[in-house]
N, CA, C and O atoms as a GROMACS GRO file, in nm:
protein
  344
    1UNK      N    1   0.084  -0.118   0.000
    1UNK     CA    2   0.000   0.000   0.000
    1UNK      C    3   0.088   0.125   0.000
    1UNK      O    4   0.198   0.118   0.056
    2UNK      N    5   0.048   0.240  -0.059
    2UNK     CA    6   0.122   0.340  -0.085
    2UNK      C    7   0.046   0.427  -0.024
    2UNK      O    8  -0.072   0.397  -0.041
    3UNK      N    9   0.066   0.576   0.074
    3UNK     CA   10   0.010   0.635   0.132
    3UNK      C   11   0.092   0.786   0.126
    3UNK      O   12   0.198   0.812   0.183
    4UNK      N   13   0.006   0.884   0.033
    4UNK     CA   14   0.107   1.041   0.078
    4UNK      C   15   0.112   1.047   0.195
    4UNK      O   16   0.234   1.039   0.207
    5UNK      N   17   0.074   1.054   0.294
    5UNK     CA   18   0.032   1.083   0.387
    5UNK      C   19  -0.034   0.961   0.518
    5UNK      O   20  -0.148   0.931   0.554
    6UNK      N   21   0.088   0.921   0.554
    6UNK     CA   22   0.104   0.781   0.658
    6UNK      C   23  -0.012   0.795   0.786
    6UNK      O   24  -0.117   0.737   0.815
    7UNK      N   25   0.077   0.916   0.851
    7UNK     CA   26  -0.012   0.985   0.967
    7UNK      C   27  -0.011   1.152   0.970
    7UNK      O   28   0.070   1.244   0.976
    8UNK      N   29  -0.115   1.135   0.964
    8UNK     CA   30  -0.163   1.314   1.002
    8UNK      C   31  -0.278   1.315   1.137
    8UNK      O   32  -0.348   1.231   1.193
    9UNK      N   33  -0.249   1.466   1.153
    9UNK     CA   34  -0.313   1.515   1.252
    9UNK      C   35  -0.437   1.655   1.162
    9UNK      O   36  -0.402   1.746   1.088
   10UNK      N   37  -0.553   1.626   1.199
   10UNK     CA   38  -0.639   1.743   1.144
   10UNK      C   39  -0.593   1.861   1.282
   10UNK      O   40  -0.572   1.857   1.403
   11UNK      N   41  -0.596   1.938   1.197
   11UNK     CA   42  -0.542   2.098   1.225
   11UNK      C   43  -0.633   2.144   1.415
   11UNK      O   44  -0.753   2.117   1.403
   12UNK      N   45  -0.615   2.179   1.505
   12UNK     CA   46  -0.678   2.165   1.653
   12UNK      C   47  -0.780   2.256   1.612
   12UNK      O   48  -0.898   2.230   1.633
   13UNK      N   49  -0.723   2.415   1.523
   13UNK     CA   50  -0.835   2.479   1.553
   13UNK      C   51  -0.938   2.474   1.443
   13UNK      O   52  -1.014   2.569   1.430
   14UNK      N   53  -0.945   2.381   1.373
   14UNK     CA   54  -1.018   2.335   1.275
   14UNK      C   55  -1.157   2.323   1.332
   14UNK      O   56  -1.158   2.303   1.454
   15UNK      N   57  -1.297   2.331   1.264
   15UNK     CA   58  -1.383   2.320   1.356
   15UNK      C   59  -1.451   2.239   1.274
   15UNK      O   60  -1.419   2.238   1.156
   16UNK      N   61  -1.536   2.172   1.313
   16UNK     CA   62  -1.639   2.009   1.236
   16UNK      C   63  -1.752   2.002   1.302
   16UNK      O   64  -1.762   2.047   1.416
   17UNK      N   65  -1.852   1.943   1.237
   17UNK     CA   66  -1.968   1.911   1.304
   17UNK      C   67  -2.009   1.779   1.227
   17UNK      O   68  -1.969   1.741   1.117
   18UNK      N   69  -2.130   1.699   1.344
   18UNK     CA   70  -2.134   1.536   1.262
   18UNK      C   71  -2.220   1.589   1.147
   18UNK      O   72  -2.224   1.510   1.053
   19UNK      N   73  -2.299   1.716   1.124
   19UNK     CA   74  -2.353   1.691   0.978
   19UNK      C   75  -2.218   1.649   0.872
   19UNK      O   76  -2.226   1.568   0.780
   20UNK      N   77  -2.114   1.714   0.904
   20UNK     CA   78  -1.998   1.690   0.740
   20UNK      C   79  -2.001   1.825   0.712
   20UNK      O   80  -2.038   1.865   0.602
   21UNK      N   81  -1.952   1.926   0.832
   21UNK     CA   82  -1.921   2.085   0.772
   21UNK      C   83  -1.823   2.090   0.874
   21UNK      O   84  -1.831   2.068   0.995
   22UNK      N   85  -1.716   2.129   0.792
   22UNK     CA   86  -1.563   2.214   0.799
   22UNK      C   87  -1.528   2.342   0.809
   22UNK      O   88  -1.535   2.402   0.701
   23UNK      N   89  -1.491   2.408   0.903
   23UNK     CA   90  -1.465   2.512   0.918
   23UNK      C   91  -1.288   2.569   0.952
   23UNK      O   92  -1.240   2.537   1.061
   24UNK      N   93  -1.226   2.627   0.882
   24UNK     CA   94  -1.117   2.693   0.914
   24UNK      C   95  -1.104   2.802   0.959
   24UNK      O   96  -1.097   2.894   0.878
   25UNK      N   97  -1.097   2.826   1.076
   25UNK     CA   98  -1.084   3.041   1.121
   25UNK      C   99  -0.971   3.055   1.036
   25UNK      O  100  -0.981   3.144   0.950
   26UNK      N  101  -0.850   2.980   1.039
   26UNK     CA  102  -0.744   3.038   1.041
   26UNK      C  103  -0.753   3.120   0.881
   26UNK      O  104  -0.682   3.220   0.869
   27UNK      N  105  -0.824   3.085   0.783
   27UNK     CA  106  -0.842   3.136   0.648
   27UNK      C  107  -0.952   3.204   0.604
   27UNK      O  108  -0.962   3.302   0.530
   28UNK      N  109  -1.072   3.109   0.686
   28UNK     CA  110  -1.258   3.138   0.646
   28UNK      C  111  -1.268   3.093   0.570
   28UNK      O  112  -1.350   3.139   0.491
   29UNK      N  113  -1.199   2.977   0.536
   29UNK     CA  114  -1.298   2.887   0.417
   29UNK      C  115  -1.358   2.794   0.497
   29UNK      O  116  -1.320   2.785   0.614
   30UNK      N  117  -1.455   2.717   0.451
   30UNK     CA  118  -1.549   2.634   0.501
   30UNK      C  119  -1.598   2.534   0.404
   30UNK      O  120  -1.597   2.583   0.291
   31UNK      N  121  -1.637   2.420   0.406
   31UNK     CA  122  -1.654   2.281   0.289
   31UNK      C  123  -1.728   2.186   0.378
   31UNK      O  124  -1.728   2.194   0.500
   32UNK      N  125  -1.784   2.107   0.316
   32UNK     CA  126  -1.885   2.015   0.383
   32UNK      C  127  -1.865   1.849   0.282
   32UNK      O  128  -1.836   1.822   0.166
   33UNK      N  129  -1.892   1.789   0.378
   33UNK     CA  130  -1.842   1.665   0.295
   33UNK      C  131  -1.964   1.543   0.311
   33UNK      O  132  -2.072   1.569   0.364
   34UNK      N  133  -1.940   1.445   0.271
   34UNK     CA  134  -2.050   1.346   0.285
   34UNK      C  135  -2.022   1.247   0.416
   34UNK      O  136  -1.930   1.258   0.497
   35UNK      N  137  -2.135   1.138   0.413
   35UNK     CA  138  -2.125   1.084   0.575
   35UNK      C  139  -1.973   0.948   0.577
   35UNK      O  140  -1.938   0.879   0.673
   36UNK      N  141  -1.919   0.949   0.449
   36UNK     CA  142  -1.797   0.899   0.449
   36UNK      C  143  -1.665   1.001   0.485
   36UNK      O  144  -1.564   0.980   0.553
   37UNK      N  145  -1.708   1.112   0.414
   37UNK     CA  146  -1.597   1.206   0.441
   37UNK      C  147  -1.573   1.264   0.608
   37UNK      O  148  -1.470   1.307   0.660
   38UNK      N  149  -1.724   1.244   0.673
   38UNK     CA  150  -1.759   1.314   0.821
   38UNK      C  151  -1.664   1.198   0.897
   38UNK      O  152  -1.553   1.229   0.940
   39UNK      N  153  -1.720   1.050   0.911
   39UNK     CA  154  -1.649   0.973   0.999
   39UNK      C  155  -1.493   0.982   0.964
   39UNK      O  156  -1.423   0.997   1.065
   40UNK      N  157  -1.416   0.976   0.832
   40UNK     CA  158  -1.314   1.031   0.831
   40UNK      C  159  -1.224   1.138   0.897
   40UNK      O  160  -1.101   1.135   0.903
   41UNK      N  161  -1.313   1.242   0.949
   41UNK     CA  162  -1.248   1.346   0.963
   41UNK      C  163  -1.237   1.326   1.140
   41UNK      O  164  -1.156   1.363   1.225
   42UNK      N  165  -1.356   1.251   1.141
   42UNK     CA  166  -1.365   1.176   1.322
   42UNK      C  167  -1.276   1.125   1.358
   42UNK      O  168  -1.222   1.148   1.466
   43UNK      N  169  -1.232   1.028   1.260
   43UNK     CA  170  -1.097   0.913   1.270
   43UNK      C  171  -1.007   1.046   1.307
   43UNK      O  172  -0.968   1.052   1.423
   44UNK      N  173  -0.976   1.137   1.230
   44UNK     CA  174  -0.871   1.222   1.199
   44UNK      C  175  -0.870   1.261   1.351
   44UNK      O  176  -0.782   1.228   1.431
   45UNK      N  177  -0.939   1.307   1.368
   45UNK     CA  178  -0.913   1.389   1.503
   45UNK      C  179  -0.921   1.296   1.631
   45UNK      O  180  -0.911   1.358   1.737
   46UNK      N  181  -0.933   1.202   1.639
   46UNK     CA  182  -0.906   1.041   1.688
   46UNK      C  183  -0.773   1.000   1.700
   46UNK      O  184  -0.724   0.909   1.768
   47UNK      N  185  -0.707   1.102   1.603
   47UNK     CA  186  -0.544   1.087   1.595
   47UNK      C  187  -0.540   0.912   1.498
   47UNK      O  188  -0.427   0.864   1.487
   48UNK      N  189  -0.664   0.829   1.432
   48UNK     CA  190  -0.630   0.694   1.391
   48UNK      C  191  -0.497   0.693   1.285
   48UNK      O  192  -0.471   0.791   1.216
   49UNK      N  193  -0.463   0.641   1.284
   49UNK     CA  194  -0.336   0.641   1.118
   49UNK      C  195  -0.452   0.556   1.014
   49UNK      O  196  -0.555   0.492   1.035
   50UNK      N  197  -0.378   0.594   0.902
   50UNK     CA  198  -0.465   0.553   0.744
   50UNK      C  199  -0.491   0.417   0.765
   50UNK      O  200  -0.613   0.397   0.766
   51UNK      N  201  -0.424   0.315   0.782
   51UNK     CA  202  -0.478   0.145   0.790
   51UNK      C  203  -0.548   0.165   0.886
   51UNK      O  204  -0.660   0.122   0.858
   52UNK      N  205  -0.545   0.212   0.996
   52UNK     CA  206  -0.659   0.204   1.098
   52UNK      C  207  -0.809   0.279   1.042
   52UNK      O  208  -0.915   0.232   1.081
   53UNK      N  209  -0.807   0.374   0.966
   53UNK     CA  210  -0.913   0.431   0.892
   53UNK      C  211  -0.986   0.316   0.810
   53UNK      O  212  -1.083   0.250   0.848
   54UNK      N  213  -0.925   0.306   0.701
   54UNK     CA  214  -0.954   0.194   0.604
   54UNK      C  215  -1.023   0.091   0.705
   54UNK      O  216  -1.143   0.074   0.685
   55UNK      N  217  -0.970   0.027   0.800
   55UNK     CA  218  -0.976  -0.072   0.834
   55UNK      C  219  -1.167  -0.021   0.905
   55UNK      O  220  -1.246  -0.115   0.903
   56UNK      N  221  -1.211   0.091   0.950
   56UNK     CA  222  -1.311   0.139   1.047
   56UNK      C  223  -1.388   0.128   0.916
   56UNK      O  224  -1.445   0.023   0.885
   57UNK      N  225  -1.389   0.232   0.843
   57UNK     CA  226  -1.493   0.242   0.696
   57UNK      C  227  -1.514   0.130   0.647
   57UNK      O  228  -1.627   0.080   0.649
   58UNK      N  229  -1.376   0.051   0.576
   58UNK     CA  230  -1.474  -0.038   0.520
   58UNK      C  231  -1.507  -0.168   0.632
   58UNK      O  232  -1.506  -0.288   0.603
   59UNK      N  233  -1.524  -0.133   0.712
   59UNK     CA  234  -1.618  -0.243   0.842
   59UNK      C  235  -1.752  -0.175   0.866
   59UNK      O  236  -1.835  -0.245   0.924
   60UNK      N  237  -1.789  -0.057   0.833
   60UNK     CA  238  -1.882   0.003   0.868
   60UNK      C  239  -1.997   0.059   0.714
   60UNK      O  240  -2.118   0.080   0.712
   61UNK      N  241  -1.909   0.067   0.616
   61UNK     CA  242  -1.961   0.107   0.476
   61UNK      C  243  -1.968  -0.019   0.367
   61UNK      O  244  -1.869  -0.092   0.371
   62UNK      N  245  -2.050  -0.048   0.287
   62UNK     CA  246  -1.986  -0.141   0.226
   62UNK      C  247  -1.925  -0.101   0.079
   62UNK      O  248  -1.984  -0.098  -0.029
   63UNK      N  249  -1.797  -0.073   0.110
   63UNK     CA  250  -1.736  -0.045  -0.010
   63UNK      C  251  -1.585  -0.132  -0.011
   63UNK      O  252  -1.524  -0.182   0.083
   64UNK      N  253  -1.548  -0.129  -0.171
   64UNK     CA  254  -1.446  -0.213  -0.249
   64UNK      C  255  -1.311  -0.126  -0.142
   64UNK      O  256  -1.314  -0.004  -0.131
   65UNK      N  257  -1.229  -0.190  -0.090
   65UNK     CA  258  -1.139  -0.191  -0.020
   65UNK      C  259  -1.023  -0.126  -0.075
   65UNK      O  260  -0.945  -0.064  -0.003
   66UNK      N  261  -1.009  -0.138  -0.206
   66UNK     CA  262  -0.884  -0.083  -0.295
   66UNK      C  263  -0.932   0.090  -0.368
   66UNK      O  264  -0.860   0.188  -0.388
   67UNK      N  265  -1.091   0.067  -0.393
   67UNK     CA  266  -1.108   0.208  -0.402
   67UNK      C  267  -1.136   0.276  -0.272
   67UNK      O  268  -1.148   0.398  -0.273
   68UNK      N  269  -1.148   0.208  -0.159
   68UNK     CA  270  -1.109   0.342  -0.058
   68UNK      C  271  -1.028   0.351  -0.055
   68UNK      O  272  -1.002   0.472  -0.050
   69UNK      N  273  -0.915   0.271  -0.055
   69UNK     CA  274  -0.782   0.316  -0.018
   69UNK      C  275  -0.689   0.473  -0.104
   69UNK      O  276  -0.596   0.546  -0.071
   70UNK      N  277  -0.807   0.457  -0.257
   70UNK     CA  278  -0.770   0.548  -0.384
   70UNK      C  279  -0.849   0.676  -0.292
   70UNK      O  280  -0.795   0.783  -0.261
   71UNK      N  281  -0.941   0.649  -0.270
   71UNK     CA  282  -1.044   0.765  -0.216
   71UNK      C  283  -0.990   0.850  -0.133
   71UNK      O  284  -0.968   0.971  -0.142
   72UNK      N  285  -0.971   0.762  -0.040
   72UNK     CA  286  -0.875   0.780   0.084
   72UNK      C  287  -0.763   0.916   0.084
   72UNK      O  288  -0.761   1.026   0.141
   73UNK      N  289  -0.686   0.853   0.001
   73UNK     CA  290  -0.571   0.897  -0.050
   73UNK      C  291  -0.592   1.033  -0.137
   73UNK      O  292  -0.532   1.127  -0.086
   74UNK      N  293  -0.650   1.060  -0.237
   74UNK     CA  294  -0.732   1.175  -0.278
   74UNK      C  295  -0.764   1.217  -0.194
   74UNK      O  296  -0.703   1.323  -0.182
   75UNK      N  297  -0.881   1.191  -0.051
   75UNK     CA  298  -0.942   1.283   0.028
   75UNK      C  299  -0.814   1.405   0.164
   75UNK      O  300  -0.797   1.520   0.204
   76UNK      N  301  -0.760   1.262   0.175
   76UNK     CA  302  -0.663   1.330   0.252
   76UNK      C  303  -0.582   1.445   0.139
   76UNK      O  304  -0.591   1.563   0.171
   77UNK      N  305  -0.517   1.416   0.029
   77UNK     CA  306  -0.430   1.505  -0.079
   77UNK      C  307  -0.547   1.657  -0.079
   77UNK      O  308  -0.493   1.767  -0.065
   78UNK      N  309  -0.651   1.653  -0.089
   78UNK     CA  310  -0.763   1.785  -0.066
   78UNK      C  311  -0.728   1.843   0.067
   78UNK      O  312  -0.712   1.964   0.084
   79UNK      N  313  -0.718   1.765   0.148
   79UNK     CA  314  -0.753   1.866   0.303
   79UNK      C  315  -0.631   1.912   0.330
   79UNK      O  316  -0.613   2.013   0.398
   80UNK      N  317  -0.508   1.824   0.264
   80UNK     CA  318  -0.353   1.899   0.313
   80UNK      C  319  -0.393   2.033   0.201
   80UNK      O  320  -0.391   2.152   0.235
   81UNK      N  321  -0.426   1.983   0.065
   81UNK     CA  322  -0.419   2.122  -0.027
   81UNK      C  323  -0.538   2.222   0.061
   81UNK      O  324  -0.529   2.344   0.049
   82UNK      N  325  -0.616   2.180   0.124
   82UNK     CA  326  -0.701   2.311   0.183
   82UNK      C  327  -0.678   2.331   0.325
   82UNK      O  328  -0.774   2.353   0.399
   83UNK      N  329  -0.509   2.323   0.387
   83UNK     CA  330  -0.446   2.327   0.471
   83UNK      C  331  -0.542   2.344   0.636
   83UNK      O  332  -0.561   2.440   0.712
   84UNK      N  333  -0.580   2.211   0.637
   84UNK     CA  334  -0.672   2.118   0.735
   84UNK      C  335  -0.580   2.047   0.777
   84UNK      O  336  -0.615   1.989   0.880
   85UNK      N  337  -0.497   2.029   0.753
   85UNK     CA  338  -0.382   1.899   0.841
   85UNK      C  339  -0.281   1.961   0.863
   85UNK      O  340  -0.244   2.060   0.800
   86UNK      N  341  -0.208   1.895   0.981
   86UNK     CA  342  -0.073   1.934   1.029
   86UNK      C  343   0.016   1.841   1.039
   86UNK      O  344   0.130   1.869   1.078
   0.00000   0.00000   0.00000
């Protein structure tokens, strides 16, 4: 498995809610995501690492294991580019 991004930490003063809305003071942008992207961001701030993610979703979603891992990997590459992670 190949991972940009092994372990990250979502940003402290980042702000979230369980609908799937994102908030950054530090910029004022704000984005909302779906109920895959929300438990993700839960994991995130859970401190989980990426196999431990993968491993929660697809136990809980039923999806193909190799495209989360693609998903995954894209979702996290967005939130470093919309500087959400540290």
């Amino acid at each position: 498995m190949h991972y940009t991004y092994r372990n990250m930490k979502l940003k402290k003063n980042i702000a979230t809610s369980e609908e799937g809305f994102i908030y950054n003071p530090g910029t004022g942008d704000s984005f909302s995501t779906n109920p895959i992207g929300t438990d993700i961001i839960a994991l995130l701030k859970e401190e989980k690492t990426i196999p431990e993610i993968i491993e929660t979703i697809s136990g809980k979603y039923e999806v193909n294991k190799h495209q989360l891992e693609k998903d995954l990997d894209d979702f996290v590459a967005q939130m470093k580019d919309f500087n959400l992670l540290g």
